[in-house]
N, C-alpha and C positions, 0 to 999 in steps of 0.2 A: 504494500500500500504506500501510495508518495501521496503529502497533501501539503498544497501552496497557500496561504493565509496571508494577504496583502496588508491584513489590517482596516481597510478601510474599507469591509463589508464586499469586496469579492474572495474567492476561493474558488481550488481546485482542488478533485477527489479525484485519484486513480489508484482502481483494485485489479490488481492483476490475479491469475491463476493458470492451471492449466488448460481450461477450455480457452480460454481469452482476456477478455478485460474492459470493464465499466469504466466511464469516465465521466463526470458529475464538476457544473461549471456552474458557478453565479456568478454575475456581474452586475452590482446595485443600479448602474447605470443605463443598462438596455431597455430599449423598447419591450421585449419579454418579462422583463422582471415584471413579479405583481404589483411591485412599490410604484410603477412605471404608469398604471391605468388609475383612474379614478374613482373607483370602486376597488380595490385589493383584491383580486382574484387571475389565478392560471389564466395563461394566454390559450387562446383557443382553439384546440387541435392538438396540442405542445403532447399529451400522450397520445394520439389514436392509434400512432404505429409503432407497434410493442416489437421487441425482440422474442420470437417463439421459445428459446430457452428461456427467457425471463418469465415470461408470462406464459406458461401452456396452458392449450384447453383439452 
């Protein structure tokens, strides 16, 4: 696992293993961020396309 913490509310997560590896990114300032809309809520769409190991049905 590597994680990058700027301090000033972005970060990065990376899990690695043997199938592969997650990577997980905030950045307070993006048009994505929730803090970014006027109502505080996920950007729209941001999950629908799941990774099938991740999510199986």
């Amino acid at each position: 696992m590597a994680k990058i913490d700027n301090g000033a509310g972005d970060h990065l997560i990376i899990l690695f293993s043997g199938e592969g590896c997650i990577i997980k990114g905030f950045d307070h300032e993006s048009g994505l961020s929730p803090y970014a809309q006027d109502e505080y809520k996920v950007w729209q769409g941001i999950y629908l396309k799941k990774l099938r190991i991740l999510h199986p049905r």
